[in-house]
C-alpha positions as a Markdown table, in Angstrom:
| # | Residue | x | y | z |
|---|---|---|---|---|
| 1 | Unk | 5.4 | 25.6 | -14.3 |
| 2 | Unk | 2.9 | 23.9 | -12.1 |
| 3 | Unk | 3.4 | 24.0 | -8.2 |
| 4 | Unk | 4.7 | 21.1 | -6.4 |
| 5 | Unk | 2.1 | 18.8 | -4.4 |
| 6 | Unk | 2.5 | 17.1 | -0.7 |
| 7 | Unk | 1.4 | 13.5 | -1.1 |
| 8 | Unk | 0.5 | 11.5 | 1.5 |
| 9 | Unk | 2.0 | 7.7 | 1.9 |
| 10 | Unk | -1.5 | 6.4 | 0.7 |
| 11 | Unk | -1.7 | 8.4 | -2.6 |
| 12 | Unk | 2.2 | 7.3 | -3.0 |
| 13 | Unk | 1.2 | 3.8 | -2.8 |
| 14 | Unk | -1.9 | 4.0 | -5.3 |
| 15 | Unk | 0.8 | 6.1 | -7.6 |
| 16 | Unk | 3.3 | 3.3 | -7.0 |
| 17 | Unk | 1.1 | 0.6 | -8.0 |
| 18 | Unk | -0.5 | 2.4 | -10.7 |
| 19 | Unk | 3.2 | 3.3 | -12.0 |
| 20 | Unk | 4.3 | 0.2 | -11.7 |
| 21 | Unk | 1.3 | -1.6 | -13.8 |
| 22 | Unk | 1.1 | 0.8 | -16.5 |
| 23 | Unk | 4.7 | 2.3 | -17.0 |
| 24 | Unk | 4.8 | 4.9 | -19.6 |
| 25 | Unk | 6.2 | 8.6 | -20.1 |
| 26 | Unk | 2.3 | 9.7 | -19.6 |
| 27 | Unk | 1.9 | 8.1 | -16.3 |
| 28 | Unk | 5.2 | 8.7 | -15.2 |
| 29 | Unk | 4.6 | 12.5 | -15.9 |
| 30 | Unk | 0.9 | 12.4 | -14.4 |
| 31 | Unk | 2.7 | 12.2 | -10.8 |
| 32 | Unk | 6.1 | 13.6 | -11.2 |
| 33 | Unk | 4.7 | 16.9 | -9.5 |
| 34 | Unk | 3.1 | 15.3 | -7.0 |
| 35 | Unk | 5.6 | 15.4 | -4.6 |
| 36 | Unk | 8.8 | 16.6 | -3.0 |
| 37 | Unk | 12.6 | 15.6 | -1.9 |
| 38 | Unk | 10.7 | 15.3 | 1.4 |
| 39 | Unk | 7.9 | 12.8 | 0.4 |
| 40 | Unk | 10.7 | 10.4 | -1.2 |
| 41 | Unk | 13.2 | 10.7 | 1.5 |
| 42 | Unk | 10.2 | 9.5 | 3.8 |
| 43 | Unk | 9.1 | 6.8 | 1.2 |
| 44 | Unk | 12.2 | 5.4 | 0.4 |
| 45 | Unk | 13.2 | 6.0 | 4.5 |
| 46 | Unk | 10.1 | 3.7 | 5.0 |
| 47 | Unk | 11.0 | 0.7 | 2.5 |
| 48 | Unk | 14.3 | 1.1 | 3.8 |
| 49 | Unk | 12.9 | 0.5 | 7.6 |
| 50 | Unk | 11.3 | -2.3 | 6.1 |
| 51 | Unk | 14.0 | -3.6 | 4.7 |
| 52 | Unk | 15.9 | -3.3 | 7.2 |
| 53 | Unk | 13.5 | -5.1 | 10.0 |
| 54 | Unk | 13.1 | -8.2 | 7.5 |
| 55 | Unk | 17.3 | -8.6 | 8.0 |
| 56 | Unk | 17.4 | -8.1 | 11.2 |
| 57 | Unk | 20.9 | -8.8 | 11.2 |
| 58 | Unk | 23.1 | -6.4 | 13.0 |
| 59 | Unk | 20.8 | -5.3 | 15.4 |
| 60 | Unk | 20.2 | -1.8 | 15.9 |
| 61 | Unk | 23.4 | -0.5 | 14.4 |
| 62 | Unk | 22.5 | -2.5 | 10.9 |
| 63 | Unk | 19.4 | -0.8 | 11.3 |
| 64 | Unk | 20.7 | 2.8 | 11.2 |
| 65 | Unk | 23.3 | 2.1 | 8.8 |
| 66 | Unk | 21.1 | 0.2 | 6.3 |
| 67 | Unk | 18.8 | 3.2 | 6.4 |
| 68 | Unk | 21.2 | 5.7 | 5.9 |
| 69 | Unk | 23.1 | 4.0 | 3.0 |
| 70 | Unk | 19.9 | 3.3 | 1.3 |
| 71 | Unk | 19.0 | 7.1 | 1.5 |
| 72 | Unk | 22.0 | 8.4 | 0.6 |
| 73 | Unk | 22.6 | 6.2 | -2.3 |
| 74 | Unk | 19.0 | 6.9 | -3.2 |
| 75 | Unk | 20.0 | 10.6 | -3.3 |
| 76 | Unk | 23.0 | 10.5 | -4.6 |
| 77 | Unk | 21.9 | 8.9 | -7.6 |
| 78 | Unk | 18.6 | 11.2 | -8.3 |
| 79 | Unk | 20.8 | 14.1 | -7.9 |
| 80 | Unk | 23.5 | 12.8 | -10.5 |
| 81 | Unk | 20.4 | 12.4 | -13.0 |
| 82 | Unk | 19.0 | 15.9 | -12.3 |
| 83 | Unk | 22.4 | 17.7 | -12.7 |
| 84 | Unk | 23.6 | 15.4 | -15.7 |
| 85 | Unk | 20.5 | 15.8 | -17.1 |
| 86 | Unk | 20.5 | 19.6 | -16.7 |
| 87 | Unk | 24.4 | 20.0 | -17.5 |
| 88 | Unk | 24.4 | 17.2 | -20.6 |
| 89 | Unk | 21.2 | 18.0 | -22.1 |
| 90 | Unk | 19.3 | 21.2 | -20.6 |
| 91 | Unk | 16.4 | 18.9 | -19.0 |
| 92 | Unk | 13.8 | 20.7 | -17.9 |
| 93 | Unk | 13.3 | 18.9 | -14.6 |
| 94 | Unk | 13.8 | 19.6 | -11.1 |
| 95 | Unk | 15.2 | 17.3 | -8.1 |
| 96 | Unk | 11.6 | 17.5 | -6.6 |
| 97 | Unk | 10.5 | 15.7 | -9.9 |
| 98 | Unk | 13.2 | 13.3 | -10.3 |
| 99 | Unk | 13.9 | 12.2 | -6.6 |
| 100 | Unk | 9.8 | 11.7 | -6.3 |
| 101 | Unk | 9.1 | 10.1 | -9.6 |
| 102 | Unk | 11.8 | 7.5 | -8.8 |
| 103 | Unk | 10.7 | 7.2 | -5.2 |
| 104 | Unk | 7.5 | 5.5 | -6.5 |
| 105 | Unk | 9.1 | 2.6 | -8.0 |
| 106 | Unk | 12.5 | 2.6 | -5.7 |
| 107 | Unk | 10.4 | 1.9 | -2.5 |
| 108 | Unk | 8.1 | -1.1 | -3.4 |
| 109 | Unk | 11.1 | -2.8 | -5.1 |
| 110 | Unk | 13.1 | -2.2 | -2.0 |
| 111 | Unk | 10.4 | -3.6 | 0.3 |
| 112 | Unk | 9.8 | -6.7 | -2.7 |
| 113 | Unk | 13.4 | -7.4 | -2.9 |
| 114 | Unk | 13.5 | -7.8 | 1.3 |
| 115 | Unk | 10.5 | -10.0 | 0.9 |
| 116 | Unk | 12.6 | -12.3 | -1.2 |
| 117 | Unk | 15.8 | -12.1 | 0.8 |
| 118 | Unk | 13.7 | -12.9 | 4.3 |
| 119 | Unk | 12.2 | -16.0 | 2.2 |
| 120 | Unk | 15.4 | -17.3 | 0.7 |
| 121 | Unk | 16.6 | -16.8 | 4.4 |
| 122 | Unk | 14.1 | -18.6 | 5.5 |
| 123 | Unk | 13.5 | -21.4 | 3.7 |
| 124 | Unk | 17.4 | -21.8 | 2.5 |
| 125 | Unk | 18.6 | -24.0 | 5.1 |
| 126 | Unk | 16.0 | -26.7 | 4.0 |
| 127 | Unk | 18.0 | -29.9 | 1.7 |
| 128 | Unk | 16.9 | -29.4 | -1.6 |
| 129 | Unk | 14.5 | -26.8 | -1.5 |
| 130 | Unk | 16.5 | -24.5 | 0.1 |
| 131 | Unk | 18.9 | -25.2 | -3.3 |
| 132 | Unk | 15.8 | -24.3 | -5.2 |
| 133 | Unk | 14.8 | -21.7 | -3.8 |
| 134 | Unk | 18.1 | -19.8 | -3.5 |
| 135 | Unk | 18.3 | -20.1 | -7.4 |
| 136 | Unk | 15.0 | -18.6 | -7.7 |
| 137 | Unk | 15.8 | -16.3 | -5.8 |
| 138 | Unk | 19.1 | -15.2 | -7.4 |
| 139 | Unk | 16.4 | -15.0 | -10.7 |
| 140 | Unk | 13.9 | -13.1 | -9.1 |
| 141 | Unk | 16.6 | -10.7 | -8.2 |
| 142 | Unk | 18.0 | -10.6 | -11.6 |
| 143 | Unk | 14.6 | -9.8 | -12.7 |
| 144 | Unk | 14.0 | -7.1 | -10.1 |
| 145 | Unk | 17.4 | -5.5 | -10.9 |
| 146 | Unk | 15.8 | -5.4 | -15.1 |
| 147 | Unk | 12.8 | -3.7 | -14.2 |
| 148 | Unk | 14.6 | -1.1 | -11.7 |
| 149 | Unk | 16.3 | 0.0 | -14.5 |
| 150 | Unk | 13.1 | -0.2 | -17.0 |
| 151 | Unk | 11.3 | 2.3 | -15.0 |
| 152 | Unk | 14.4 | 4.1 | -14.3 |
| 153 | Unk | 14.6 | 4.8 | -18.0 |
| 154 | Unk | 11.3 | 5.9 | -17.9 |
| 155 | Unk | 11.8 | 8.1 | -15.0 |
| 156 | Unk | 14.7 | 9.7 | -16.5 |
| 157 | Unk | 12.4 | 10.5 | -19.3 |
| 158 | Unk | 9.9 | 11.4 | -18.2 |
| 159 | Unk | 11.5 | 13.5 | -14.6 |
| 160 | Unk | 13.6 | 15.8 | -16.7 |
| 161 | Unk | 12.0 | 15.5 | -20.0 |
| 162 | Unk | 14.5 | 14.0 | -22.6 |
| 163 | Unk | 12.7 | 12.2 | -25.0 |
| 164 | Unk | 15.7 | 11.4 | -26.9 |
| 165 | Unk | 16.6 | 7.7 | -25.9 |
| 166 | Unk | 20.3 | 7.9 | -26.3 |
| 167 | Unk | 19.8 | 10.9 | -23.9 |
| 168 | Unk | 18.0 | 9.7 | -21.7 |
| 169 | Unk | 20.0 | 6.2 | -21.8 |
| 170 | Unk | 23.5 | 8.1 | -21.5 |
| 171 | Unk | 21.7 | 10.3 | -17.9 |
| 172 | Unk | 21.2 | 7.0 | -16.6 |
| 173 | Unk | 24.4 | 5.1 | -16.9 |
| 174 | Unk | 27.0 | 8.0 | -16.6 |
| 175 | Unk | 24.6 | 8.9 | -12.8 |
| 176 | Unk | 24.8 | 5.1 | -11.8 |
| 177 | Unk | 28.7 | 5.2 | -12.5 |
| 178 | Unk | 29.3 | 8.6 | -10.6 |
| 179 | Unk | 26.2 | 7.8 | -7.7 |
| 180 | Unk | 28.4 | 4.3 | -7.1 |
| 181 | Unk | 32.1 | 5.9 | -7.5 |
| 182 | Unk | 30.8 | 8.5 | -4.7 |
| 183 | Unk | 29.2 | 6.0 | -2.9 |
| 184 | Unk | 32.5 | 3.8 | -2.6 |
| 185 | Unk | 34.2 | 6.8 | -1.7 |
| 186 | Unk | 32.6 | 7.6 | 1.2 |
| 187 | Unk | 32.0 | 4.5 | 2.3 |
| 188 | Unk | 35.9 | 3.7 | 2.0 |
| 189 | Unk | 36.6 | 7.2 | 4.0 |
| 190 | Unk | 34.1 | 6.0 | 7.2 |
C-alpha cells in the first residue's frame, strides 16, 4: 500500500480540472492517494467559503452555518461510502482515498453551482430575462446535480475499488439515503 500524499490547494486544482475533463477509473485512481481527510476538509471548507460569500445572505451566522453543513454533509456521505463499501463489499479503500478523491470534484461544483445562484440572483429581477434566466438556471443545476453523481460513480469506483457496477451503484445510493437520513436528523435535533 502506497503512503498517503499532502497536496497543496494548487495541485488539487490541476487534479480537479484534470479529473473533471478526463473522468475515468485511471485518473480517478492516479490521485486518490494524493491526499488526506485534511486536504478535503480544507478544499471542500474553501468552496464552501465561497459559496457561502457569493449568498451573502444571513450575514455572518449563514456564513458559519453554511460552512459547517456543507462539511459535515460532505463527511457524512464519504464516510457512508467507505464503511458501506468496506461492510457490503470488502473495498479496499480507505476514508483518506474516498473523502480526497471526491473532494476534487465536490469543491469546483460547489463553487460552479454558487456562480450560477449569484447570477440567477442577479440578473432574476430583470422582466423577461430574469424569467429566462431562472430556467436556465434550474437546467444548469439539473445538469450539475447529473454529473455530481457521474463522477461520484466513478469515485466510488475507483476510492474503494469495486469494479462491479451494481456494487459500486448500490455504495452510492444506499450512502446518499443514510448521509441525508443522518443529515435530517441532526439538523431536526439543533
Amino acid at each position: 500500500m502506497a503512503t498517503v500524499q499532502q497536496s497543496s490547494l494548487p495541485e488539487m486544482l490541476v487534479q480537479s480540472r484534470e479529473l473533471m475533463q478526463n473522468p475515468s477509473v485511471p485518473v480517478f485512481e492516479r490521485y486518490e492517494q494524493r491526499g488526506t481527510i485534511m486536504n478535503a476538509a480544507i478544499y471542500v471548507g474553501i468552496a464552501a467559503l465561497i459559496a457561502a460569500a457569493l449568498g451573502f445572505i444571513g450575514g455572518i451566522n449563514g456564513l458559519i452555518s453554511g460552512l459547517l453543513i456543507s462539511l459535515v454533509q460532505f463527511f457524512a456521505f464519504t464516510g457512508m461510502v467507505y464503511f458501506l463499501g468496506k461492510r457490503l463489499y470488502a473495498g479496499t479503500g480507505t476514508w483518506d482515498e474516498v473523502a480526497y478523491t471526491f473532494s476534487l470534484f465536490t469543491a469546483p461544483l460547489i463553487v460552479v453551482g454558487a456562480l450560477l445562484s449569484f447570477v440567477v440572483a442577479l440578473l432574476g429581477w430583470i422582466p423577461l430575462l430574469g424569467g429566462i434566466i431562472g430556467l436556465a438556471g434550474g437546467l444548469i443545476s439539473i445538469l450539475l446535480l447529473v454529473v455530481q453523481v457521474y463522477y461520484a460513480y466513478i469515485a466510488v469506483q475507483s476510492s474503494m475499488n469495486l469494479r462491479d457496477q451494481s456494487q459500486a451503484l448500490t455504495v452510492l445510493i444506499l450512502s446518499f439515503i443514510t448521509s441525508a437520513v443522518a443529515i435530517g436528523l441532526v439538523a431536526w435535533i439543533f
